[in-house]
N, C-alpha and C positions, 0 to 999 in steps of 0.2 A: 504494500500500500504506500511506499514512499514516495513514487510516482504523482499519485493519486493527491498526497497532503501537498509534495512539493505544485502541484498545478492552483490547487487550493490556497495554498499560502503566497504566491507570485502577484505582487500591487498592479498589476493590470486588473488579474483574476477578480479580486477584491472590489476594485477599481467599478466592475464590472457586474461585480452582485449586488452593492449598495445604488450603483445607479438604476438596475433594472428593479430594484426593493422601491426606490423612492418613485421612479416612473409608474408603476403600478398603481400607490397609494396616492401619489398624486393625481395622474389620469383621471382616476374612479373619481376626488374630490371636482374635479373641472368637468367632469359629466352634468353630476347634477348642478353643480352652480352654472353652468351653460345653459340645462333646461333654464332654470329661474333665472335668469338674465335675460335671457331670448320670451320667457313667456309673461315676466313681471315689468322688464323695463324697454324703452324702446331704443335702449343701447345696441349696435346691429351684432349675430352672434359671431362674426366671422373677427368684428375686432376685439372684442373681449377673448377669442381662441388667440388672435396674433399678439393680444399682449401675454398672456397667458404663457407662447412660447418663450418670449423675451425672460420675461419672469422668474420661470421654471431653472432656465440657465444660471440666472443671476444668484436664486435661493440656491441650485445643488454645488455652486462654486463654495458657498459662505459656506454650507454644511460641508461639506470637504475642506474645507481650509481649517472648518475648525475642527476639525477631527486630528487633521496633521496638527497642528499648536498642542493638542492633546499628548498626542504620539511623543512627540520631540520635548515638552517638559514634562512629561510624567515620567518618577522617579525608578526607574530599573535595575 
């Protein structure tokens, strides 16, 4: 199984699960706020989706950068 851990533990790998973790739960949260945007205000849904992408980027940077701060000052 060393294989197997070494693929698991390689910071692409990681890289890689946490973003498709966050894509997931995010997604599903921009579903329904899309419905209720598009059906409660007359904001169009196509621009609330394009901010949404801007957005998404901007939050999983912060979450990742502070995950690295973490990493590099917590004491080992």
């Amino acid at each position: 199984m060393s294989w197997y851990s070494d693929i698991l533990n390689h910071p692409l790998m990681k890289t890689f699960i946490a973003y498709s973790i966050f894509r997931a739960f995010y997604g599903a949260g921009i579903l329904v706020v899309t419905y209720f945007v598009d059906r409660e205000t007359s904001i169009p849904w196509w621009l609330f989706l394009g901010f949404s992408m801007v957005f998404s980027r901007i939050l999983f940077r912060y979450i990742k950068g502070r995950k690295a701060d973490e990493l590099t000052h917590s004491p080992s």
